[in-house]
C-alpha positions in Angstrom: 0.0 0.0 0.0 1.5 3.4 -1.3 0.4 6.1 1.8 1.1 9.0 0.0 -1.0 7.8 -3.2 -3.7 7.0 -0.2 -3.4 10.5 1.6 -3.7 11.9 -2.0 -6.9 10.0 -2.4 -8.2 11.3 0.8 -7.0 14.6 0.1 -9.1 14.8 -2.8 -12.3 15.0 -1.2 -11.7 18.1 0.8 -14.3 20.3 0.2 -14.4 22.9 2.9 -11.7 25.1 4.2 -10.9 25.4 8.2 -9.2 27.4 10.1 -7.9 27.2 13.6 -7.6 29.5 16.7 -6.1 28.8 20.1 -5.8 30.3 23.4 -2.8 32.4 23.8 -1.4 34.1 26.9 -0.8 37.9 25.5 0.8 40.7 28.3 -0.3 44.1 27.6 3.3 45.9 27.8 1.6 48.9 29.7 -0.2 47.4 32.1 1.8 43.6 32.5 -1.4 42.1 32.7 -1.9 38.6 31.3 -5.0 37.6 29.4 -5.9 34.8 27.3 -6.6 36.0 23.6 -7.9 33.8 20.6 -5.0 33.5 18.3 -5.1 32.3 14.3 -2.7 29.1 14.0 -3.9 27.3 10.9 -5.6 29.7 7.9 -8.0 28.2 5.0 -6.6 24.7 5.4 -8.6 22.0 3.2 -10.5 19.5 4.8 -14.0 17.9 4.9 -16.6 17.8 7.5 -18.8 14.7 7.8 -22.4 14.8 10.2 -23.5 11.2 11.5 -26.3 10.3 13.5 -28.6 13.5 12.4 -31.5 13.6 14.5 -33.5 16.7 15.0 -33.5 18.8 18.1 -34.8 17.2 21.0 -36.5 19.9 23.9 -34.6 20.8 27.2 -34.6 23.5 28.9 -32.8 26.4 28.3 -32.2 25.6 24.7 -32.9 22.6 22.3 -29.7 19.9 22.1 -29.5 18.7 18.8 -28.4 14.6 18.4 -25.4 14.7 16.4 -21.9 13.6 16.0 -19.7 16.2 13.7 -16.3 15.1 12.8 -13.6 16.6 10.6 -11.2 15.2 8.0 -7.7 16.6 8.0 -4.3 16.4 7.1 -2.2 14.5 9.5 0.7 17.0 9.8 -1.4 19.7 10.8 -1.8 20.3 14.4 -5.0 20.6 16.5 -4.6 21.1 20.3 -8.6 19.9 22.5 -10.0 22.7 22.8 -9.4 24.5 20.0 -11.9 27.0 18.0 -12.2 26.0 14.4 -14.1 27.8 11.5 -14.9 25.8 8.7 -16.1 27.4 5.2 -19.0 24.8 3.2 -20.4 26.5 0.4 -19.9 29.7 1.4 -21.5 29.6 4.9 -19.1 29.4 7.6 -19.6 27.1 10.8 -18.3 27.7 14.5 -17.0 24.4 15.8 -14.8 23.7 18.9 -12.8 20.4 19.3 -13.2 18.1 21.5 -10.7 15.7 23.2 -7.5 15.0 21.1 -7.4 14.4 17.2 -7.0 10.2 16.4 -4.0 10.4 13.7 -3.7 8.2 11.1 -0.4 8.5 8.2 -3.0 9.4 5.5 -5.5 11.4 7.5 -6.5 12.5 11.0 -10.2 12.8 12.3 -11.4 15.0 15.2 -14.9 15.0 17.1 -16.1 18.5 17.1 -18.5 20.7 19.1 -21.0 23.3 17.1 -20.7 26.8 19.5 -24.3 27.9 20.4 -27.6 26.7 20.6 -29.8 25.4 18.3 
């Protein structure tokens, strides 16, 4: 099995675009005070986002939960810390995710479970 002809297949069905934002400790040099500020690691990478288990939204107070698992295709060189913020770009819209837990890597591919920001 040839893994970059395999990554290379992969890689051709990236259809979105993400990019990712961590947490960074910045000091204002006036005041010394340390804050955390959201900081632009990875821009307009390719990738591909795939939705299982689509349910629709189920009723709880404050806000409805909605039943599904969101997980996104990348390259395997690229790095994603938990936690992270990541905007992905489908057909123009563009979707708020966080990640969750760490990213399983694979030598073609890596796949990580994300979290949509807000309510449904």
């Amino acid at each position: 099995m040839n893994i970059a002809a395999v990554r290379n297949s992969i890689e051709n069905l990236y259809e979105d675009r993400c990019t990712i934002y961590e947490l960074a400790a910045t000091q204002d040099p006036e005041t010394k005070i340390t804050s955390q500020a959201e900081q632009e690691v990875v821009t307009d990478q390719p990738c591909r986002l795939s939705f299982q288990k689509l349910s629709s939204a189920l009723e709880s107070p404050p806000a409805a939960a909605v039943g599904q698992t969101i997980k996104l295709f990348l390259a395997p060189d690229i790095t994603v810390k938990p936690g992270s913020k990541i905007a992905v770009t489908r057909n123009g819209s563009i979707m708020q995710f966080i990640s969750s837990g760490l990213p399983a890597v694979y030598p073609t591919h890596q796949e990580i479970l994300l979290q949509a920001q807000g309510w449904a």
